[in-house]
C-alpha positions as CSV (number, residue, x, y, z in Angstrom):
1,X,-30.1,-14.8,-1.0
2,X,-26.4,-14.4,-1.1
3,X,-23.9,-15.7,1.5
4,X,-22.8,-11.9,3.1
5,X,-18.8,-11.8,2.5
6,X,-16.4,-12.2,5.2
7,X,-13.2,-9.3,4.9
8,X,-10.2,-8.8,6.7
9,X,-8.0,-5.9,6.6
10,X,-4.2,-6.8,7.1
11,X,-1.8,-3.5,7.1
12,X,-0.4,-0.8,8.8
13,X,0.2,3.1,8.3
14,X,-2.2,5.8,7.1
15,X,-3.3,4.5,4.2
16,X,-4.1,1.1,5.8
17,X,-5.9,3.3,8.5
18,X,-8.0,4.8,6.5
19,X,-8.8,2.0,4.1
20,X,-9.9,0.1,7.3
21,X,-12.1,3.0,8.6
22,X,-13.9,3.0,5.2
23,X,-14.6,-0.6,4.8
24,X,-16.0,-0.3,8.5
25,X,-17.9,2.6,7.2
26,X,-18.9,1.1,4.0
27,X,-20.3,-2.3,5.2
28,X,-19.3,-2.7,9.4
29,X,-21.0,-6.1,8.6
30,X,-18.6,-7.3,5.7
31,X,-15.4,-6.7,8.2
32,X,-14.2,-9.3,10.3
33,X,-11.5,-7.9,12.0
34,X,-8.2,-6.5,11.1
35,X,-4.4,-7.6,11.2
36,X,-1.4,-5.1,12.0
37,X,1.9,-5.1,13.1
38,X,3.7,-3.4,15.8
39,X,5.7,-0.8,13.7
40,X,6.6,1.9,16.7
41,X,10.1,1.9,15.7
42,X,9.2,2.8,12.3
43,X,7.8,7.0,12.3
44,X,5.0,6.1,10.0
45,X,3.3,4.1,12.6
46,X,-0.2,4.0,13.4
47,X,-0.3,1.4,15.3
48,X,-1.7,3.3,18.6
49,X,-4.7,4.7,15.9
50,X,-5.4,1.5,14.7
51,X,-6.0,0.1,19.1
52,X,-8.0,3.4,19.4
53,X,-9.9,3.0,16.2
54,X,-10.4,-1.0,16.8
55,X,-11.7,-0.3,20.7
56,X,-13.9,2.5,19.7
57,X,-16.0,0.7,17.2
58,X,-15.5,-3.1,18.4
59,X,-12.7,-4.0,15.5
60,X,-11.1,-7.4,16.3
61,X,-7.1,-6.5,16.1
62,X,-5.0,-8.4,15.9
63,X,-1.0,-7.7,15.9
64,X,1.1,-10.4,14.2
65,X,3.9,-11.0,15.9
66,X,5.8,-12.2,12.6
67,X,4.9,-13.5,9.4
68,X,3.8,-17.4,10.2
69,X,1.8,-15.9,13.2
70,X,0.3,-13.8,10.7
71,X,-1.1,-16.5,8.2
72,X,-2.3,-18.7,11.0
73,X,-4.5,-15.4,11.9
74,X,-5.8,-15.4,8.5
75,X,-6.4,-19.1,8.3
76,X,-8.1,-18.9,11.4
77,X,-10.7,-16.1,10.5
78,X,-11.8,-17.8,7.3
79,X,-12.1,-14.3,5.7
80,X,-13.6,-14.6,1.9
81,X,-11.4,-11.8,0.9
82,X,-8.7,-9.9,2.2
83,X,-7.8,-6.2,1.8
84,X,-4.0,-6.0,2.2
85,X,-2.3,-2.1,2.4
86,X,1.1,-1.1,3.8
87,X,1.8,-5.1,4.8
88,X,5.6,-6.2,5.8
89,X,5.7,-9.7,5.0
90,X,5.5,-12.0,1.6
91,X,2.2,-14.2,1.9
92,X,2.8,-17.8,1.2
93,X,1.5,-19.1,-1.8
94,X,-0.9,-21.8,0.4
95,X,-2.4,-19.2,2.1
96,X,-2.6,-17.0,-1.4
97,X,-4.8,-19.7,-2.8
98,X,-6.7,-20.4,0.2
99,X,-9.2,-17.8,-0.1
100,X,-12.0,-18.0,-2.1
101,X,-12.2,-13.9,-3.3
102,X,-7.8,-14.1,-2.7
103,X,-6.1,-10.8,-1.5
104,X,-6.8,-7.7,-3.2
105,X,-3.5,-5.2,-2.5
106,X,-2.9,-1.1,-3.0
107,X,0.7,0.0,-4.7
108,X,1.5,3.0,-5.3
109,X,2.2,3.0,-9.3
110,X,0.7,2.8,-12.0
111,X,1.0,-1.4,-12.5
112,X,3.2,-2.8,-14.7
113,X,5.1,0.4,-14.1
114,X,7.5,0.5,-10.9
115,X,7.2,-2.7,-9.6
116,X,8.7,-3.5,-6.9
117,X,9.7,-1.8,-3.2
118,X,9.3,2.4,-3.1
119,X,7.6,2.7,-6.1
120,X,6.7,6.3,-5.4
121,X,9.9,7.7,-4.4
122,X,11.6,6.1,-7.5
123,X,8.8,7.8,-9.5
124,X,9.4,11.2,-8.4
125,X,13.7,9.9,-8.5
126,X,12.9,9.7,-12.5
127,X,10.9,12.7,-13.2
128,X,7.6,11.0,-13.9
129,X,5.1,13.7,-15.0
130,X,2.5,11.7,-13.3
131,X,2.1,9.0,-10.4
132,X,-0.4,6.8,-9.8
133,X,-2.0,3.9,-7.7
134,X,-3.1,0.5,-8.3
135,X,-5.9,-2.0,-6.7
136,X,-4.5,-5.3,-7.5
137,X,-4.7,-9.0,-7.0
138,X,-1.7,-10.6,-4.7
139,X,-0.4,-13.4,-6.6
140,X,3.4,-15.5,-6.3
141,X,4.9,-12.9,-8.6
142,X,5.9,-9.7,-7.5
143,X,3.5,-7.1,-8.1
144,X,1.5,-9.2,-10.9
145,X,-1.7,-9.7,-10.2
146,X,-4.4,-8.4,-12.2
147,X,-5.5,-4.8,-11.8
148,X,-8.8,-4.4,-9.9
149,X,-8.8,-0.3,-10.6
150,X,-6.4,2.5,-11.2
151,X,-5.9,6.5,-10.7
152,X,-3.0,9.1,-12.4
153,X,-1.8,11.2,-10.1
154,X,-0.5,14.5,-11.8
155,X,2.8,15.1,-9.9
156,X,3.4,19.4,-10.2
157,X,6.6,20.7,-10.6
158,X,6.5,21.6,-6.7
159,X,4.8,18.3,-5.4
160,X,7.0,16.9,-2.7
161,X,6.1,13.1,-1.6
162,X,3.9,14.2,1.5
163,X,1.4,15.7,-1.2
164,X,1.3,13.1,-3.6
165,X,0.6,10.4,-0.3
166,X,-2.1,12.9,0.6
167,X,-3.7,12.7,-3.0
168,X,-3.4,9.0,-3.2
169,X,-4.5,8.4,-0.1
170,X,-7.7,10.3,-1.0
171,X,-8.3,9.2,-4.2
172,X,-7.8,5.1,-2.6
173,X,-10.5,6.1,-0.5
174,X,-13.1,7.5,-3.4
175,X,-12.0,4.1,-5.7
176,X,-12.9,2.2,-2.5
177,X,-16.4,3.9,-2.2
178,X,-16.6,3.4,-5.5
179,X,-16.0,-0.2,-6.0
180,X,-16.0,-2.0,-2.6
181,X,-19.3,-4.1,-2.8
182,X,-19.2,-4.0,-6.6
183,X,-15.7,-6.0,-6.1
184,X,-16.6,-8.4,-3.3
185,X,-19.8,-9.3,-4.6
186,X,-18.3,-9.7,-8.4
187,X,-19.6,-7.2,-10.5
188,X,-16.5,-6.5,-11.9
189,X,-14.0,-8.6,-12.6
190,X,-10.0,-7.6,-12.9
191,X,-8.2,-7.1,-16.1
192,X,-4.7,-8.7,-16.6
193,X,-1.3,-6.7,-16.5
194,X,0.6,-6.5,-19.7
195,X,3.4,-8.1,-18.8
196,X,5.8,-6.6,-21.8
197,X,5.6,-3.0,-20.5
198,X,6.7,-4.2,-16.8
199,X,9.5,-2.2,-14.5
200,X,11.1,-2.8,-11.2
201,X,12.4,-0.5,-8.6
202,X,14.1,-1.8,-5.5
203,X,13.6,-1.2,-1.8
204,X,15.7,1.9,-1.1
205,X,16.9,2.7,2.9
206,X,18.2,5.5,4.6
207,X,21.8,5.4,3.1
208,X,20.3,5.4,-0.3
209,X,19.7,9.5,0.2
210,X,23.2,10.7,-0.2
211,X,23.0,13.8,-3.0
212,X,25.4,13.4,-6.2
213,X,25.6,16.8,-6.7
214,X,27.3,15.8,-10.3
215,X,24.0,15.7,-11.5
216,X,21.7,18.3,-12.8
217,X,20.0,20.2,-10.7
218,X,16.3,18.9,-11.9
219,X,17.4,15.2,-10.7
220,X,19.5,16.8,-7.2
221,X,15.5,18.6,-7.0
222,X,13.5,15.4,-7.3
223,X,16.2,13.0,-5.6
224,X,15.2,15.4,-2.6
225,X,11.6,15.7,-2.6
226,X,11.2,11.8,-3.8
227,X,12.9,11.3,0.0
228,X,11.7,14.1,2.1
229,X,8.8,13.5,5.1
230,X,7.7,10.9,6.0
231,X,10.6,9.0,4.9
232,X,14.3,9.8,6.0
233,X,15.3,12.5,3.9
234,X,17.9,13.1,1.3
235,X,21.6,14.1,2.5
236,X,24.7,15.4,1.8
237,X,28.6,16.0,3.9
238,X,29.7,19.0,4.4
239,X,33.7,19.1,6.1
240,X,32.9,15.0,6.7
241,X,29.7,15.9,9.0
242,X,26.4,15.3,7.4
């Protein structure tokens, strides 16, 4: 009889959240515990879910307080495998290697497309007809890892960001059903990225919003609802107020 798999969840936010409530739902006997961070400044936070969540079904949380107290959690559980969703902080390349299943990640595009920080937002930013997730392994190169699974997303010419999350976040959770215990006990293996069709997309902030209202008004339409809730919003000045 097999050795039953050890997994930890490291991440924060609501698809985190609900990607840890499924593996405890999935297999409670698989989970170890989970890592988050304390993200109130941020208004995505779920960090007060994740306490509630963890006390009512006897999760062990733990909240990094920065990125080297994070890896010594991880080499301190011994997890096989590591689910790792909506996670602040680069993972060492020691620690990458450490495990024996590695860390299997969620980002939202379709990999090799949109590598990279907000990938969505700079989706919607270029008029992609459709969006799109990606399980995939972490490796030392950004975003390279090989592709575990993969949705499309059909983005509608009235889709704002808030209802493509919401689809992505439920489709994540049907490919997780789907493929949790075929993946941690190596049914399927993951397919490598084609690494000649790659694109990047940078982090974008707050300041990043401001409207050019030189451009058509198609782009000025999806500039604003790449950047509207949950994240910041786009902006303009009116009489030097904006």
């Amino acid at each position: 009889m097999s050795k039953k798999k050890r997994v930890l969840f490291i991440g924060s936010k609501s698809l985190g959240l609900r990607v840890l409530q499924e593996i405890h739902r999935i297999s409670p006997d698989t989970l170890i515990g989970a890592v988050t961070i304390d993200d109130c400044s941020d208004p995505r936070t779920k960090l007060t879910d994740f306490q509630t969540f963890s006390d009512e079904h006897k999760v062990d949380l733990h909240v990094a307080r920065n990125r080297k107290h994070s890896e010594h959690l991880i080499q301190e559980l011994k997890p096989d495998l590591c689910f790792v969703v909506g996670w602040y902080w680069l993972i060492s390349d020691t620690v990458l290697d450490d495990l024996p299943l590695g860390f299997i990640g969620i980002h939202n595009s379709l990999l090799p497309k949109f590598r990279g920080g907000s990938p969505l937002i700079w989706t919607i930013i270029n008029g992609e007809k459709e969006a799109g997730f990606s399980f995939f392994s972490l490796t030392s190169g950004m975003d390279e890892g090989k592709i575990w699974a993969q949705q499309r997303i059909p983005i509608g010419e009235r889709d704002y960001i808030s209802s493509i999350l919401e689809k992505i976040e439920t489709e994540a959770i049907a490919v997780l059903q789907r493929d949790y215990h075929e993946i941690i006990n190596g049914r399927i293996k993951p397919v490598e990225q084609n690494h000649e069709l790659a694109t990047y997309c940078a982090q974008r902030l707050p300041g990043d919003g401001n409207i050019d209202w030189s451009k058509p008004a198609q782009e000025v339409f999806n500039f604003i609802r790449a950047q509207s809730d949950p994240y910041p919003g786009a902006f303009t000045f009116f009489q030097a107020q904006e």
